[in-house]
Steps between C-alpha positions, in 0.01 A plus 500: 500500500611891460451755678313838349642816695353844545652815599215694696673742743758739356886439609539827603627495897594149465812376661780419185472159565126478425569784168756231347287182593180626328768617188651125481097368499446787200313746693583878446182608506125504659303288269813290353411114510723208472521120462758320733569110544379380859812430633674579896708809323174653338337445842729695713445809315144473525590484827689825506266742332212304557300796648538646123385257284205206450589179383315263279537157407488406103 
């Protein structure tokens, strides 16, 4: 299965770690979506800036 990811909350005031995780998933800005594989390292930075995004399966 793959993940579909969602930027909904802008980056702006985030911590650098949380700017560059959302930039390695593809997300620059509000309203960008991208496909991931299901895997432990797309996970973790779900788990990072999940407060920003919304995740669906595909």
């Amino acid at each position: 299965m793959a993940k579909e990811i969602k930027l909904v909350k802008s980056l702006i005031s985030c911590k650098k770690n949380q700017i560059d995780t959302a930039h390695s998933l593809g997300l620059k800005k509000i309203g960008d979506v991208t496909t991931q594989p299901d895997n432990s390292q797309t996970m973790g930075k779900i788990k990072t800036i999940s407060h920003l995004v919304e995740v669906k399966e595909v």
